[in-house]
C-alpha positions in Angstrom: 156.5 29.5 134.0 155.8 26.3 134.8 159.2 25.1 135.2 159.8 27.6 137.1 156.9 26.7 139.8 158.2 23.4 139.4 161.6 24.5 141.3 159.7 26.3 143.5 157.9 23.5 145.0 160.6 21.1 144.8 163.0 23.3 146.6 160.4 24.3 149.3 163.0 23.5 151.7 166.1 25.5 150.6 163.3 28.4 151.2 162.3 27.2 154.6 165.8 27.0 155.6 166.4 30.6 154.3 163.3 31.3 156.6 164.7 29.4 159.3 167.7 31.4 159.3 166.0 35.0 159.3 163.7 33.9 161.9 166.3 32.7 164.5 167.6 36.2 164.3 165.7 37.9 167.5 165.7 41.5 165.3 163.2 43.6 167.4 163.3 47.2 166.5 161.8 48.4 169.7 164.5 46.9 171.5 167.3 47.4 169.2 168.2 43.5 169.2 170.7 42.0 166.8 169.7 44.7 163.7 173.6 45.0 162.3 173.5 41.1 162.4 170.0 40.8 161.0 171.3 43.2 158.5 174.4 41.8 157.6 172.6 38.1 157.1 169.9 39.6 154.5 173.0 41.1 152.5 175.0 37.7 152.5 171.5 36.1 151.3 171.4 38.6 148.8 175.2 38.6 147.7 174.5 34.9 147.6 171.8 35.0 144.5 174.0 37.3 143.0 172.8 40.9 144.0 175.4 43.7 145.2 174.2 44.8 148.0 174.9 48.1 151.0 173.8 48.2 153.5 172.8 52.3 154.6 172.6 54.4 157.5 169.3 56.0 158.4 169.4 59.1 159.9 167.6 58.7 163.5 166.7 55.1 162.6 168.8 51.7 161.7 170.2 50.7 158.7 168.8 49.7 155.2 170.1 47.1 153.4 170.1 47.8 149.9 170.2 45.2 146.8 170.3 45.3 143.2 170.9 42.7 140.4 170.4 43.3 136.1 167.8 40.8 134.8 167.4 39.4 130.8 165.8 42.8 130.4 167.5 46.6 131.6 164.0 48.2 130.7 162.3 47.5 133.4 163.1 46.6 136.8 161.0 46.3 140.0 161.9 47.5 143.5 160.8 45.0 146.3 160.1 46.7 150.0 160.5 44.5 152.8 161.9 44.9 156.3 164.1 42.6 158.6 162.8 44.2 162.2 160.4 42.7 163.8 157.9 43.2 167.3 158.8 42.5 170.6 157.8 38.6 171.1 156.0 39.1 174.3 154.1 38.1 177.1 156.8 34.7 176.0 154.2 32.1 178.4 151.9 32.5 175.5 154.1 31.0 172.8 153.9 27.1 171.8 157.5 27.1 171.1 160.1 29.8 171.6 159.9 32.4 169.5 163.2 32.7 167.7 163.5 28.8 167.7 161.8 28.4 164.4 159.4 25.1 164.1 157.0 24.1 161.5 153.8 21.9 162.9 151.0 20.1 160.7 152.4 22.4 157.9 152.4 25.5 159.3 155.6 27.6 160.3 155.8 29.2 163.4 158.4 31.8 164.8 158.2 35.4 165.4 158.3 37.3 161.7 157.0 34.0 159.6 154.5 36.2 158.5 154.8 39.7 159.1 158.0 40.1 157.4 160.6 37.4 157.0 158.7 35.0 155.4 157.5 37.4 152.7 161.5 38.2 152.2 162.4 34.8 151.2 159.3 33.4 149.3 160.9 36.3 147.0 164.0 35.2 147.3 162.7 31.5 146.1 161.2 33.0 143.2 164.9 34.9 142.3 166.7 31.5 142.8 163.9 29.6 140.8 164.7 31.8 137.7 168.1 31.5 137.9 168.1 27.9 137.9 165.7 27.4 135.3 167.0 30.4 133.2 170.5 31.3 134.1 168.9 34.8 135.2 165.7 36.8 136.3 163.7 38.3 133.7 164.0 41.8 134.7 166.4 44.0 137.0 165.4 44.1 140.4 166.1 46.3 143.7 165.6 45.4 147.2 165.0 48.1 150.2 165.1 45.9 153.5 164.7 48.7 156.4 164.8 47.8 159.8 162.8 49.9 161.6 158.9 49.2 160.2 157.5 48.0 163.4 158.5 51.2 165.2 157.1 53.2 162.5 159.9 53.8 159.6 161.3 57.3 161.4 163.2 58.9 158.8 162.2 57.0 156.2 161.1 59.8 154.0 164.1 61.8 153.9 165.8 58.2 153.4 163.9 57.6 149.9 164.6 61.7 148.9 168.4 61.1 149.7 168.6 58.1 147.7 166.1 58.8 145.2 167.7 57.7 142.1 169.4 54.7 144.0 165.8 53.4 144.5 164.6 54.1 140.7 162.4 51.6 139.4 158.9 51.3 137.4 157.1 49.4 139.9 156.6 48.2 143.5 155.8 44.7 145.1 155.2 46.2 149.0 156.2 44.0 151.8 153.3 41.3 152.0 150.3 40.1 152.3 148.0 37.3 151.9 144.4 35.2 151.5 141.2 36.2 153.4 139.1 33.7 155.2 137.7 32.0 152.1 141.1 31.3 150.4 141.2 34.1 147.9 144.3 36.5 147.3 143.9 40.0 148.5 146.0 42.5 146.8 146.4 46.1 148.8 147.2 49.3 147.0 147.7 52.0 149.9 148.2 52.3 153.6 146.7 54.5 156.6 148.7 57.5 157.8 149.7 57.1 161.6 150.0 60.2 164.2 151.2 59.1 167.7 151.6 60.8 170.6 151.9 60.4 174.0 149.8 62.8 176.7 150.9 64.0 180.2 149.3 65.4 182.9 150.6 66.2 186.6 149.6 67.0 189.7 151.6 67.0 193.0 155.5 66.8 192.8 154.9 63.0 194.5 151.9 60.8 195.1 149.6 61.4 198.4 148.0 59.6 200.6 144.3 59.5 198.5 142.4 61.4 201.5 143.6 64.1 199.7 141.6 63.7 197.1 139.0 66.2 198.1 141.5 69.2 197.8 144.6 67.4 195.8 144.1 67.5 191.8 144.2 63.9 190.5 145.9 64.1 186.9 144.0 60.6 186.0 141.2 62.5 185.9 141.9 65.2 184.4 143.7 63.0 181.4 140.4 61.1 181.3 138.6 64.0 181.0 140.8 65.6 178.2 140.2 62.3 176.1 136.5 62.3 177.0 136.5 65.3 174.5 138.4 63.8 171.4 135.4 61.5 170.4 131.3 61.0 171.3 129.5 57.8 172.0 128.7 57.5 167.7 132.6 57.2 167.3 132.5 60.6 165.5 136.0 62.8 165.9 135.3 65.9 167.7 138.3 67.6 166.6 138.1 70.8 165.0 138.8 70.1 161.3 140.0 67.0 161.5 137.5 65.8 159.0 138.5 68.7 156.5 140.8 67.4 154.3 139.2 63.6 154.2 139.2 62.2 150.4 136.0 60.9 149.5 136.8 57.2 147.8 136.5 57.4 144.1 133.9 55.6 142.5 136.5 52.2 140.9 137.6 52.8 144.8 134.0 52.1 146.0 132.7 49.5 143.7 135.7 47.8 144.8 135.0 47.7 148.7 131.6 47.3 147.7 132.9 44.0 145.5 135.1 42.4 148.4 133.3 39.5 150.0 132.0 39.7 154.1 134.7 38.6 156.4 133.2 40.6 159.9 131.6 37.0 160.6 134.7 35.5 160.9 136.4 38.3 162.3 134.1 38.6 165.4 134.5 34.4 166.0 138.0 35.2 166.1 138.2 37.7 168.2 135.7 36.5 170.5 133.1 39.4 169.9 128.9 39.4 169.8 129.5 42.8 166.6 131.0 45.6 166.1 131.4 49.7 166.7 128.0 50.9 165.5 126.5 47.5 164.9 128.3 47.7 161.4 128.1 44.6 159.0 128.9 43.7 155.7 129.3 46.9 153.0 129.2 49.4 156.0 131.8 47.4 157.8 134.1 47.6 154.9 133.6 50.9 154.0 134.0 52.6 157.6 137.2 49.5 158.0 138.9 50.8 154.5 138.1 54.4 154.2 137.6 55.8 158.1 140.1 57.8 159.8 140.3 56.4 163.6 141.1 58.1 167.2 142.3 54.9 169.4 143.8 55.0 173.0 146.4 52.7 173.4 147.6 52.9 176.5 146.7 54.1 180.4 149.0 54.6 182.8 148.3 56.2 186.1 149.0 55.3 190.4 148.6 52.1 191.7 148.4 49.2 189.3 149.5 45.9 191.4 147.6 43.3 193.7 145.4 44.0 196.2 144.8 48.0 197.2 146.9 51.1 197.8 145.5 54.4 198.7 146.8 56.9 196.8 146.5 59.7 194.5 148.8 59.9 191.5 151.2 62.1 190.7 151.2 61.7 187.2 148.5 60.3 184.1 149.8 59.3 180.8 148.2 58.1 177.5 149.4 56.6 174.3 146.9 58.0 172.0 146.9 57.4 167.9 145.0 58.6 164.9 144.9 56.6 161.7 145.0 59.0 158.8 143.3 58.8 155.6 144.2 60.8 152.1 144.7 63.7 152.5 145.0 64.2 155.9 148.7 65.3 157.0 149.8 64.1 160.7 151.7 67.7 161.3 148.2 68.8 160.4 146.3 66.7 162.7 148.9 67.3 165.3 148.2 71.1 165.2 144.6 70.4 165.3 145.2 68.3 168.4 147.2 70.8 170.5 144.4 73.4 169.3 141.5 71.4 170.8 143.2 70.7 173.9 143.8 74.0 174.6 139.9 75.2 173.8 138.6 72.5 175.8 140.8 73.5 179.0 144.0 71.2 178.6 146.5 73.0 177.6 148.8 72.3 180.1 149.2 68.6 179.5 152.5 67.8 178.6 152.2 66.2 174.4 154.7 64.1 172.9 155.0 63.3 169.2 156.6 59.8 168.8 155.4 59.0 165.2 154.1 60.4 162.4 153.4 58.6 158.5 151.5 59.9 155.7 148.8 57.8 153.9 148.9 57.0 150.2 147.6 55.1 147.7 148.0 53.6 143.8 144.9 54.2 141.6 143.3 50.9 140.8 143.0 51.6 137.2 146.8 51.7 137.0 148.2 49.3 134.6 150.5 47.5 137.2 147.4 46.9 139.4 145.6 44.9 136.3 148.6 42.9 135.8 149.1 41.7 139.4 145.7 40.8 139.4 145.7 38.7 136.3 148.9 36.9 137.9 146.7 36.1 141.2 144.3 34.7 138.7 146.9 32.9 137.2 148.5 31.3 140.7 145.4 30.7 142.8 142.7 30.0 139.8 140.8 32.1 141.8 139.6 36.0 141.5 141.8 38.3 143.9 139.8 40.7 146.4 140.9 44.1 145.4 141.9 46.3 148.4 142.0 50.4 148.5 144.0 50.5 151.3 144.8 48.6 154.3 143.2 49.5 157.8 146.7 49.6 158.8 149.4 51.6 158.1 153.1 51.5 156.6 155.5 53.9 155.2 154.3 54.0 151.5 153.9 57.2 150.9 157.8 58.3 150.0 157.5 55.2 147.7 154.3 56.3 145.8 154.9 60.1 146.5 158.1 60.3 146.1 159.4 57.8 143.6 156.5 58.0 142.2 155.5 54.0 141.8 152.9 51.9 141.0 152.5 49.9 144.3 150.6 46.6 145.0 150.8 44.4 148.2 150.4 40.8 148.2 152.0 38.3 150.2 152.2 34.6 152.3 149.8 35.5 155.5 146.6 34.3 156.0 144.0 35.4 158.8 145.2 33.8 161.5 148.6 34.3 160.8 148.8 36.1 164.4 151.2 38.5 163.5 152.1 41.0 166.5 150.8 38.2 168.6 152.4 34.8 170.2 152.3 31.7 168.0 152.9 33.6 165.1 152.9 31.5 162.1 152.0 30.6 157.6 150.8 27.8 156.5 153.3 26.4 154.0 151.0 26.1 151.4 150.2 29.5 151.4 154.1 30.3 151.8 154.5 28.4 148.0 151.9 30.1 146.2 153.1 33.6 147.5 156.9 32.3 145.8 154.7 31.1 142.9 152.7 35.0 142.8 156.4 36.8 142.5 157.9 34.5 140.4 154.4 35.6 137.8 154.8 38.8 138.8 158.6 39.4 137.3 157.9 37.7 134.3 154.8 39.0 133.5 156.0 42.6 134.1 159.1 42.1 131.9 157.3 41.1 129.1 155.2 44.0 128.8 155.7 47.1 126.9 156.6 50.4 128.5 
């Protein structure tokens, strides 16, 4: 293996350049910007290492481009998921440096998707080359599925992986990326939050009025605020009828390993400029309620008058963006039901309800074999012991992958925390970008050599 990091680090800037060239394609999903291009560029970088690649149609969503390419060994072979969209780079004033004008400073790289997920794409794609310069070939057969649609939350991506189910076959999979905590160590992540996302609605008059109205004119701000009033008390607890009912409790090895995973909230709150937390949580209960809590969060109000100065006047119309993060083994068509059902009890049923996303959670069991060998090659790349995750506080379309295909799935990647993704300045620190190439590169040829 050595020889192989050895290529890695001497041909750190062959990677960067592949980086360079992913991240000065402005590929946001939201916006439908240059995905066939972003596409087509990720399949010549893959036909270029020697992979055949397609690139697929996704029903109600944009295309996945699709890799393959027969290693040493045909026994085993590892399916990498990554995706080539990214988010909107906005509000642009807050960037150092354009976005999709790629720049690395005091050896970090910036540019929209260094980190979250085109960096993570080719620090495996420097691990593939290494191999096949040191070796002629990689150790094992590997797959790619590079979706473009992630970061608007994967629509269709479950009927996608049942449709090409034995396309996507593999033993194991390396999930799009992740990275070191605050103190340097390598966090691996084994599952994901479900999502439910919908939007709310509530009218009043067929235009805005003048606000003296108010005392005879229903204002639909309030009566939105008041409908959201009833999803959740001052303790943060989920007034929802049922919502609770079909919570997994963690598993013991899925406790002892939140309870093993170092304090970061202190670092956190300096980050994000806060005094604490919901709840006044720290340490074990912050990680607990963080990993294993479903959430309620309001994303968005919209409602009258929002520009400078004052306008008197009473809406004609309230929305809300309004999301749940789902644990195992909640359902979001389940939530969703439970949702309209409240609404209606509690007076509301007459706002107007939107569904715009909806992803299952899953997760690997830590005692799977897989899981024990990407930790050992953590060991083997940092010299440090990896922080073992349940599941991330976010969420991502794993489920058809574990569900479906039925694979082992571990996350680990190039980020660190203030990697800023979603946000301007975006960036990884180079070093970081290396050992992540290094981590893959230990991953294949650890996972080759063992038995089935």
């Amino acid at each position: 293996m050595e020889d192989v990091f050895r290529h890695i680090e001497e041909h750190q800037q062959e990677a960067i350049d592949d980086l360079i060239r992913l991240c000065s394609m402005p590929s946001v999903s939201a916006e439908g910007r240059a995905i066939e291009e972003t596409a087509e560029l990720v399949s010549e970088m893959l036909r270029g290492l020697g992979f055949r690649t397609q690139i697929l149609p996704k029903a109600g969503g944009h295309p996945v481009v699709y890799g393959e390419l027969a290693g040493a060994s045909r026994e085993k072979t590892i399916l990498f998921y990554n995706h080539y969209d990214v988010q909107p780079a906005e509000p642009l004033e807050l960037w150092s440096s354009p976005p999709f004008e790629p720049v690395v400073r005091d050896d970090k790289f910036y540019a929209r998707g260094a980190c979250d997920n085109k960096g993570n794409i080719a620090a495996r794609l420097a691990a593939i080359r290494a191999f096949q310069a040191v070796g002629g070939q990689v150790p094992l057969s590997l797959k790619f599925c590079i979706e473009g649609d992630e970061e608007i939350g994967s629509p269709a991506i479950e009927p996608f992986v049942e449709e090409h189910r034995q396309l996507l076959a593999a033993d194991a999979c390396l999930w799009e990326g992740g990275g070191v905590n605050w103190e340097g160590q390598p966090q691996i992540v084994l599952g994901a939050k479900g999502l439910l996302y919908v939007e709310l609605e509530a009218r009043g008059a067929n235009r805005d009025v003048h606000s003296s109205y108010a005392t005879v004119v229903p204002n639909p701000a309030w009566c939105l605020l008041w409908a959201l009033a009833t999803l959740k008390d001052s303790q943060e607890n989920i007034l929802i009828d049922g919502f609770y009912q079909r919570v997994r409790p963690a598993s013991a090895q899925e406790r002892a390993a939140v309870e093993a995973m170092p304090s970061q909230e202190e670092n956190t709150a300096r980050s994000l400029g806060l005094d604490g937390f919901l709840k006044g949580v720290r340490g074990l209960n912050y990680r607990l309620r963080h990993v294993f809590e479903p959430t309620c969060n309001i994303d968005g109000l919209s409602s009258g008058y929002q520009g400078p100065g004052s306008k008197t006047v009473l809406p004609s119309r309230a929305t809300a963006k309004l999301e749940f993060r789902l644990v195992p083994d909640q359902d979001p068509e389940e939530v969703l039901e439970q949702l309209r059902r409240h609404l209606r009890q509690k007076g509301y049923g007459d706002l107007e309800m939107r569904c715009l996303l909806g992803e299952r959670p899953a997760r690997t069991p830590i005692d799977h074999p897989f899981v024990g060998l990407v930790c050992e090659t953590a060991r083997q790349v940092y010299g440090r012991q990896p922080v073992l995750i349940p599941s991330m506080a976010g969420t991502g379309p794993l489920y058809p992958f574990v569900n479906v295909l039925g694979l082992p799935t571990a996350d680990f990647g190039v980020g660190y925390p203030e990697s800023r993704f979603h946000a301007p300045d975006e960036n990884i620190r180079l070093a970081d970008f290396l050992r992540g190439a290094k981590q893959i590169a230990a991953v294949l040829e650890r996972f080759a050599g063992e038995e089935s």
